[in-house]
Backbone as a ProteinNet text record, in pm:
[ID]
protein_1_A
[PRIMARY]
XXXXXXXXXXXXXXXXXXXXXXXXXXXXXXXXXXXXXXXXXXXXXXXXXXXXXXXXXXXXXXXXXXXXXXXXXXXXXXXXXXXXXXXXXXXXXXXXXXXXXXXXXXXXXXXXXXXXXXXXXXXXXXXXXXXXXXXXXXXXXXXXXXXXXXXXXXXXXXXXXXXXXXXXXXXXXXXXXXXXXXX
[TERTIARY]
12945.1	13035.3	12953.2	12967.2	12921.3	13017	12944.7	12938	13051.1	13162.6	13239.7	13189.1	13224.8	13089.3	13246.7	13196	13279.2	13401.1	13497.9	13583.7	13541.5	13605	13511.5	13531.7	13647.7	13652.5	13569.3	13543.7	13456.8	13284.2	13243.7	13156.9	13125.5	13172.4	13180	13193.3	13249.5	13264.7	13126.2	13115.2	12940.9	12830.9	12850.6	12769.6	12762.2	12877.2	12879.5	12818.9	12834.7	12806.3	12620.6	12574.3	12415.4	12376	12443.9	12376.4	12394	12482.5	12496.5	12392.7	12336.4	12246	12109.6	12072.8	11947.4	11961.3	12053.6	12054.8	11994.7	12073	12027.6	11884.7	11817.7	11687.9	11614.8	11633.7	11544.3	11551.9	11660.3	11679.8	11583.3	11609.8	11524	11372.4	11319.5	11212	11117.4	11175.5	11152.4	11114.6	11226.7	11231.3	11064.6	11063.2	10980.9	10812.1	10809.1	10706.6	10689	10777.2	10780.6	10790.3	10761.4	10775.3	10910.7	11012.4	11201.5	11236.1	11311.4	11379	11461.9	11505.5	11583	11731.1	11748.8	11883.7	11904.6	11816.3	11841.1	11808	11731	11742.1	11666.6	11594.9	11474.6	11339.4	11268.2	11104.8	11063.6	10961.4	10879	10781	10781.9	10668.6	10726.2	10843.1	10872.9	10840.1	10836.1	10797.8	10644.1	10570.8	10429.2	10421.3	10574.6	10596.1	10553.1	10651.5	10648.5	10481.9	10454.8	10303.1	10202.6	10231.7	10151	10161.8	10232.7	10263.7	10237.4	10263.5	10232.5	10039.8	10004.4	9869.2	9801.3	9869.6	9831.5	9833.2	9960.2	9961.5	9896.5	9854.5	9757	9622.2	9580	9440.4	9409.6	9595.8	9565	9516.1	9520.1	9491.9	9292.9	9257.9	9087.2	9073	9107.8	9063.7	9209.1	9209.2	9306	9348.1	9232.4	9216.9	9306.1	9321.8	9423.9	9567.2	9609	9742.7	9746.7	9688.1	9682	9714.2	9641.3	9682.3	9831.4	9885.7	9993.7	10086.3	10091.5	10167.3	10217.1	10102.6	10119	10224.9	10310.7	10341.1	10489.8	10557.9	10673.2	10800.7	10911.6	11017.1	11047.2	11096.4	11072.4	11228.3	11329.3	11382.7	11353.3	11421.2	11390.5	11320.9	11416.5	11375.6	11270.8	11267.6	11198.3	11060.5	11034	10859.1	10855	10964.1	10907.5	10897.4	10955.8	10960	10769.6	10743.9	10605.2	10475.4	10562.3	10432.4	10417	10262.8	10232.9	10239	10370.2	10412.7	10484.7	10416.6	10452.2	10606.6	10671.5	10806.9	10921.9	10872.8	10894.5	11060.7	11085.7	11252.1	11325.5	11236.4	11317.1	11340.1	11294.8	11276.2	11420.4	11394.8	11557.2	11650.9	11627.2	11794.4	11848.7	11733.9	11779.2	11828.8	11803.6	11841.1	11962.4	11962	12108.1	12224	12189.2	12267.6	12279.8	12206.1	12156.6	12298.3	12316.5	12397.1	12463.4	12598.3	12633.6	12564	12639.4	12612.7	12444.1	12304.4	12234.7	12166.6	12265.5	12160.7	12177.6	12355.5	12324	12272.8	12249.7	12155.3	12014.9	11979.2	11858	11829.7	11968.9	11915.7	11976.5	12006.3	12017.9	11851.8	11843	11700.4	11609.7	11601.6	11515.3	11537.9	11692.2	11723.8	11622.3	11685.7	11578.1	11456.1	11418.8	11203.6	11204.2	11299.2	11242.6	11308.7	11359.9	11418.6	11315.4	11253.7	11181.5	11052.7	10978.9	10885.3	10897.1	11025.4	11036.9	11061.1	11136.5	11107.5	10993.9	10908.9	10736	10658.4	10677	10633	10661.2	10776.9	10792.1	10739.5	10735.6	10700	10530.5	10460.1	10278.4	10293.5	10361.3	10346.7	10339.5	10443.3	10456.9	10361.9	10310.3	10214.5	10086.7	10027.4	9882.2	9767.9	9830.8	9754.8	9739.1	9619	9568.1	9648.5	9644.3	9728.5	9865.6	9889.9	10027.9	10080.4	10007.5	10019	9957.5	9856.9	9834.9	9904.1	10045.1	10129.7	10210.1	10208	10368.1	10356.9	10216	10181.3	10218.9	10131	10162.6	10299.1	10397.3	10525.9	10611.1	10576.5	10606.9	10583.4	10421.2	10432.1	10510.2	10474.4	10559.1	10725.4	10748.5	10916.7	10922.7	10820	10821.8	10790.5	10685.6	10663.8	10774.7	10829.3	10929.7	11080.3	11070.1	11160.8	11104.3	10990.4	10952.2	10943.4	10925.7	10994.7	11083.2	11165.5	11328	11365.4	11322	11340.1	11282.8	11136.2	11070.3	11196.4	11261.9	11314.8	11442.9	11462.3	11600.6	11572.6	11457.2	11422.4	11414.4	11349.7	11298.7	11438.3	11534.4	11656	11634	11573.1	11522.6	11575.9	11641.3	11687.5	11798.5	11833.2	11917.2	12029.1	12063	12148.5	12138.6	12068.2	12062.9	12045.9	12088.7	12063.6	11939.2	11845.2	11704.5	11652.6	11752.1	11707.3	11774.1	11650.6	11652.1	11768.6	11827.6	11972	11860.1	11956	11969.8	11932.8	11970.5	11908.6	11778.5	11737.8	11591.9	11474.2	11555.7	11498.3	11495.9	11621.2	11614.3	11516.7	11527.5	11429.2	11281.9	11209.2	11126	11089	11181.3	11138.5	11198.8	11260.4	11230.6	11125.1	11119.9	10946.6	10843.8	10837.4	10714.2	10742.7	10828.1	10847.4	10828.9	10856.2	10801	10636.2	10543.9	10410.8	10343.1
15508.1	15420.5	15323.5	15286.5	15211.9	15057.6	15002.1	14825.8	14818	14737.6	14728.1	14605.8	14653.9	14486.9	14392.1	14256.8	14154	14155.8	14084.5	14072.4	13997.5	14021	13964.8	13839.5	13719.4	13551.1	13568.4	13634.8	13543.7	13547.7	13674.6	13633	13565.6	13569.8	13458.7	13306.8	13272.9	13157.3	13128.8	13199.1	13192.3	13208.4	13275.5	13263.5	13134.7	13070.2	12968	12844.5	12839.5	12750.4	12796.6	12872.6	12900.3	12891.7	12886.4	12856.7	12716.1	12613.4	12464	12427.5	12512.1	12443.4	12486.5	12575.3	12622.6	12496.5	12494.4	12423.1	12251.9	12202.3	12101.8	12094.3	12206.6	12248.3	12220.3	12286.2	12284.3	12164	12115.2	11981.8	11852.2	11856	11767.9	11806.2	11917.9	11930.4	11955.1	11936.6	11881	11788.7	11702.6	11520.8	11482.7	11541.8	11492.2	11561.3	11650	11703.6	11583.1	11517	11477.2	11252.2	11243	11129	11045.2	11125.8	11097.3	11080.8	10951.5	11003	11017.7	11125.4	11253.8	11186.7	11053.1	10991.9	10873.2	10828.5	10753	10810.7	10909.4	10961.4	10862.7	10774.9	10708.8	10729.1	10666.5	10736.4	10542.8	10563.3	10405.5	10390.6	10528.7	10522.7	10431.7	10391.7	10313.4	10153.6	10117.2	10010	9955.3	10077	10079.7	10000.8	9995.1	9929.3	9766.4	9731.8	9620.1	9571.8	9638.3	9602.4	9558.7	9670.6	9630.7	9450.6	9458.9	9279.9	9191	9213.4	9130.4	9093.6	9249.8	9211.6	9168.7	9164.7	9083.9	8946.9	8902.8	8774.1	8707.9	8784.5	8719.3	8716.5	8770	8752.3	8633	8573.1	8474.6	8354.4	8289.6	8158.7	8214.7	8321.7	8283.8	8309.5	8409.4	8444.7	8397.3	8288.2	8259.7	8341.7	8374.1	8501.8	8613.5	8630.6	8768.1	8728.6	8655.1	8592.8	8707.1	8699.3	8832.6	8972.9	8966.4	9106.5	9131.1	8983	9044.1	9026.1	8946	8960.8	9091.6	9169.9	9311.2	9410.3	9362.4	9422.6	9431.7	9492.7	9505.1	9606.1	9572.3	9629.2	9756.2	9800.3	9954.4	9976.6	10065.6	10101.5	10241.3	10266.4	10369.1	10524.8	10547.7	10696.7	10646.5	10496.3	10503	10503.6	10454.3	10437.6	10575	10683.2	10828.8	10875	10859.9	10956.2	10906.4	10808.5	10749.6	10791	10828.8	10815.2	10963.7	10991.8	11115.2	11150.4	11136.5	11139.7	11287.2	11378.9	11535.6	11559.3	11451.9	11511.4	11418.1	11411.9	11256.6	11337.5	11436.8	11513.6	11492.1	11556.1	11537.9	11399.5	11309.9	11121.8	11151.2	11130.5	11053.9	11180.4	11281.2	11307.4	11295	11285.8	11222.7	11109.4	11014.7	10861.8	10897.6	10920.2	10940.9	11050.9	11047.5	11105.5	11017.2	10923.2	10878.5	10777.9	10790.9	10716.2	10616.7	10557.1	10442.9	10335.1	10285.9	10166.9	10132.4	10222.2	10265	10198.2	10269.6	10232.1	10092	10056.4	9906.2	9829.6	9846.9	9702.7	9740	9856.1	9923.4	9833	9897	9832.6	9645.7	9620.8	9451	9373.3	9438.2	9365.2	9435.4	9478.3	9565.4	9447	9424.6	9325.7	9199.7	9170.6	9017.6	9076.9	9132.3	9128.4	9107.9	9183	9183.1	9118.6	8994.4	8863.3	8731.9	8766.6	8672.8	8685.7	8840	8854.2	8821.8	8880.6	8857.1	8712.4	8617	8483.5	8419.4	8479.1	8413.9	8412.5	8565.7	8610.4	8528.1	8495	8376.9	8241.5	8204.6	8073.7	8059.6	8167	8183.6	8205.9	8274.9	8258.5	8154.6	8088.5	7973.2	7810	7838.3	7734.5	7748.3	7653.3	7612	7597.6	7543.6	7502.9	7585.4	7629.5	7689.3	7680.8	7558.8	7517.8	7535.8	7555.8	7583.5	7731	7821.7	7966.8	7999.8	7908	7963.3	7935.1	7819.3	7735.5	7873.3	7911.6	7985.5	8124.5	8165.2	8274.3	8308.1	8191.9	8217.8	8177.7	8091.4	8084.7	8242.5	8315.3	8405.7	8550.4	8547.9	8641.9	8598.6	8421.1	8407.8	8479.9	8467.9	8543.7	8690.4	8731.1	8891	8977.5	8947.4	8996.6	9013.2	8938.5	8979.1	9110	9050	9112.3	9276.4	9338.5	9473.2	9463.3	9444.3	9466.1	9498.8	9397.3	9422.3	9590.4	9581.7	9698.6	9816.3	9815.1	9960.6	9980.2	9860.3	9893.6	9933	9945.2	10013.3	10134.8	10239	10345.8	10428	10297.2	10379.1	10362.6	10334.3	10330.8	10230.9	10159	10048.9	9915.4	9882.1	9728.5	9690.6	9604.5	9492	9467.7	9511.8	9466.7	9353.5	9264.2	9086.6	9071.3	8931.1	8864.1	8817.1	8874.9	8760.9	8782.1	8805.1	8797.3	8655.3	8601.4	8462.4	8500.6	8379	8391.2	8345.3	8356.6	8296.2	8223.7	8111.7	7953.9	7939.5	8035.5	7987.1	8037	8157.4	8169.2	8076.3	8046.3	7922	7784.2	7777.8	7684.4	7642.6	7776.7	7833.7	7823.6	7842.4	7796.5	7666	7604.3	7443.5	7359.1	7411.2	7347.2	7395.8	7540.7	7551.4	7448.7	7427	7399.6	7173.4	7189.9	7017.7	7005.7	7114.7	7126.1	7117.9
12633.3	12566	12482.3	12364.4	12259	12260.3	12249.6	12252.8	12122.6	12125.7	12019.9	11946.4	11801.5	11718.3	11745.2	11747.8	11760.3	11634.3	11626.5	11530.5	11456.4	11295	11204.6	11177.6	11209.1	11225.4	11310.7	11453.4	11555	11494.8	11448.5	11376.5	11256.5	11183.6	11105.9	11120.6	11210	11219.2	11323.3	11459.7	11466.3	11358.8	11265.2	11157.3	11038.8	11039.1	10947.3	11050.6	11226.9	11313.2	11260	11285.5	11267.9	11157	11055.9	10932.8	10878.9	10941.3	10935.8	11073.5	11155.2	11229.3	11150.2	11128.2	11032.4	10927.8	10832	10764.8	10804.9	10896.8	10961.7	10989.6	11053.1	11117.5	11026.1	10897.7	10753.8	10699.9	10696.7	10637.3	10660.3	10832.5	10908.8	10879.1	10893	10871	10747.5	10640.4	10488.2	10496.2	10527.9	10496.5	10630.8	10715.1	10788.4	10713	10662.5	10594.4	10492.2	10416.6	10310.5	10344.2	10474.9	10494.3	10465.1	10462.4	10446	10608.5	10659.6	10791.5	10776.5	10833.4	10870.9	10877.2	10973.8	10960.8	10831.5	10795.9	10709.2	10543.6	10542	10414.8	10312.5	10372.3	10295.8	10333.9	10211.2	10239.8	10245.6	10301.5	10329.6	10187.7	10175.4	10041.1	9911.2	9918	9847.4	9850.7	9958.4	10003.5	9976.5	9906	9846.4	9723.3	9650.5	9539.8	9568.2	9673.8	9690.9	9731	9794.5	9909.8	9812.9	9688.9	9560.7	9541.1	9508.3	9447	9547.6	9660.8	9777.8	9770.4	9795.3	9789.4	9678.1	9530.9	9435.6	9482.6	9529.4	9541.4	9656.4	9732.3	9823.8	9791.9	9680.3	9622.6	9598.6	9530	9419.3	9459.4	9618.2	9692.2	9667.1	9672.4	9680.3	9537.9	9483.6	9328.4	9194.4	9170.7	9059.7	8987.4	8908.8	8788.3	8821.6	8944.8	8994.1	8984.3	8914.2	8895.3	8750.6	8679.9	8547.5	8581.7	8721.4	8755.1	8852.1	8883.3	8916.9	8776.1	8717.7	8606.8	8531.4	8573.6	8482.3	8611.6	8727.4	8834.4	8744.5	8808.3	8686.7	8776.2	8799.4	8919.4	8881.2	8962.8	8990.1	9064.8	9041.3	9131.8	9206.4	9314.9	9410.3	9368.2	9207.3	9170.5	9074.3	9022.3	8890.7	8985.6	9091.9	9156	9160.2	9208.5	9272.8	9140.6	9055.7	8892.8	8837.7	8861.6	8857.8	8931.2	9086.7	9150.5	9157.5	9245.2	9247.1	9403.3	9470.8	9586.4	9578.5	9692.8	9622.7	9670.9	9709.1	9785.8	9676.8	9558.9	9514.6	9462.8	9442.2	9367.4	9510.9	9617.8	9704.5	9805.5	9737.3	9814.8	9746.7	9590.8	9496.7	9568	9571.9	9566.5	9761.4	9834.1	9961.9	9915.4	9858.1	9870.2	9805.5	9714.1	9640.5	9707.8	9839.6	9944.9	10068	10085.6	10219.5	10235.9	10387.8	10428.9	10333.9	10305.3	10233.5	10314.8	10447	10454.1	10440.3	10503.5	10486.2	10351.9	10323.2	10161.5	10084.3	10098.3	10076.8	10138	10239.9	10327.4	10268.9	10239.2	10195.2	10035.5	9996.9	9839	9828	9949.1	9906.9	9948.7	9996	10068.7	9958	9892.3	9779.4	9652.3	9639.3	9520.2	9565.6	9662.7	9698.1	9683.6	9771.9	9700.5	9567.1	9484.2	9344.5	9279.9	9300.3	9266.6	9311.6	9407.8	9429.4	9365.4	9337.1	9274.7	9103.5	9085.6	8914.5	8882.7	9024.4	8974.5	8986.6	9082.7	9106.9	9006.9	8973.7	8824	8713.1	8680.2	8585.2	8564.8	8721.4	8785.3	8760.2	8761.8	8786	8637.3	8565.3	8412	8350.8	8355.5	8307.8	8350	8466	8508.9	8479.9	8469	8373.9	8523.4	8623.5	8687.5	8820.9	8901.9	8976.8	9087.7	9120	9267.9	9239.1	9172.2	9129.1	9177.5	9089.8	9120	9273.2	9307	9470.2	9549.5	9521.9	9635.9	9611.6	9472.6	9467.7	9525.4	9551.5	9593.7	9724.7	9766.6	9957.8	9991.4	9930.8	9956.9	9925.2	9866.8	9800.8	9912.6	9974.2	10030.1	10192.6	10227.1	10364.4	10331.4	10218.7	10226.9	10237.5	10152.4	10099.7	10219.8	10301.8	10422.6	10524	10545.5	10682.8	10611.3	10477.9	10388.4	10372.9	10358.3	10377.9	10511.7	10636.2	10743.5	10779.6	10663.4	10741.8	10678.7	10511.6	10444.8	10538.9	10585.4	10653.3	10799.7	10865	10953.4	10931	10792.6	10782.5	10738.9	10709.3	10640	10776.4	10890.7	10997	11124.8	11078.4	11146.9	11287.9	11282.1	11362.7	11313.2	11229.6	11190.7	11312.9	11326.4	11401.7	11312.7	11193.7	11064.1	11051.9	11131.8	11088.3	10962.3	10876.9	10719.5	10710.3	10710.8	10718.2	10546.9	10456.4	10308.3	10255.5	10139.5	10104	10028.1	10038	9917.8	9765.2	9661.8	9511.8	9531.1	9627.5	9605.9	9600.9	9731.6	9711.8	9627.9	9525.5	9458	9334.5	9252.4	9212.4	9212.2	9359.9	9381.9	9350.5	9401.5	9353	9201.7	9124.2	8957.3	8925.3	9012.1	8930.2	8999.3	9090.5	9198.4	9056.3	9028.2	8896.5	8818.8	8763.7	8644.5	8684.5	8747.4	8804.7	8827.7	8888.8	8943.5	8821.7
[MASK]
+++++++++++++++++++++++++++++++++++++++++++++++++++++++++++++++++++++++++++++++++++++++++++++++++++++++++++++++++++++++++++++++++++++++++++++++++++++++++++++++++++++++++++++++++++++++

């Protein structure tokens, strides 16, 4: 007696169950080849953007002169750093992100706005000032904010955040350029 093949919904529908788990399987293991997590659908390598400017501005308290070199730092959003960089997973970073979770991604991209609200106003602020102590006050005020702020950002890539508000509002960026503009 010969084995009767299954009916063709029951296989099929086991077949569409194994090919949404393959799928899954492959999925996950791309993004992890490629430094993407798997639930959040962001890469940290973005956060390289920011790290840049940070460590400009911490030059600037011993070496002044490195205030030139952050000036030339210039914002970036998520696809424009990967369309830039030579990060080999960089097609597949943007079109994860431009899939990745909603809520995910706005807490992702509000804490992204602040870094680069506070840098593009620092940036203005170290432009516009003549004087040394000036650009080194605004520096280290700059990275005490920016730092906990790529924290908060890496811990939302790495699905580890608390959802807490620990991003500076407007005001204090504001602030920040009428303090330059008085120094």
């Amino acid at each position: 007696m010969t084995a009767q093949p299954m009916s063709k919904p029951v296989m099929e529908s086991k077949s569409a169950a194994d090919r949404v788990a393959v799928d899954e399987a492959a999925r996950r293991a791309a993004f992890a080849a490629m430094n993407i997590n798997p639930d959040t659908w962001l890469a940290t390598d973005y956060l390289n953007h920011f790290n840049e400017a940070i460590m400009l501005l911490e030059m600037i308290p011993e070496l002044p002169e490195c205030a030139e070199d952050f000036l030339s730092w210039q914002p970036l959003s998520y696809a424009e750093h990967f369309v830039h960089s030579n990060f080999k997973g960089r097609d597949l970073a943007i079109a994860a992100y431009n899939q990745a979770p909603s809520a995910i991604r706005a807490r992702f991209d509000e804490v992204c706005r602040t870094m680069t609200s506070i840098l593009v106003a620092i940036r203005e602020a170290v432009e516009q000032s003549n004087r040394d102590a000036t650009k080194m006050r605004l520096a280290e005020q700059a990275v005490s904010w920016l730092k906990p702020l790529v924290g908060k950002a890496g811990g939302i890539i790495n699905g580890t955040d608390a959802q807490s508000d620990t991003a500076r509002p407007q005001s204090d960026v504001d602030r920040i350029m009428s303090n330059s503009r008085t120094a």
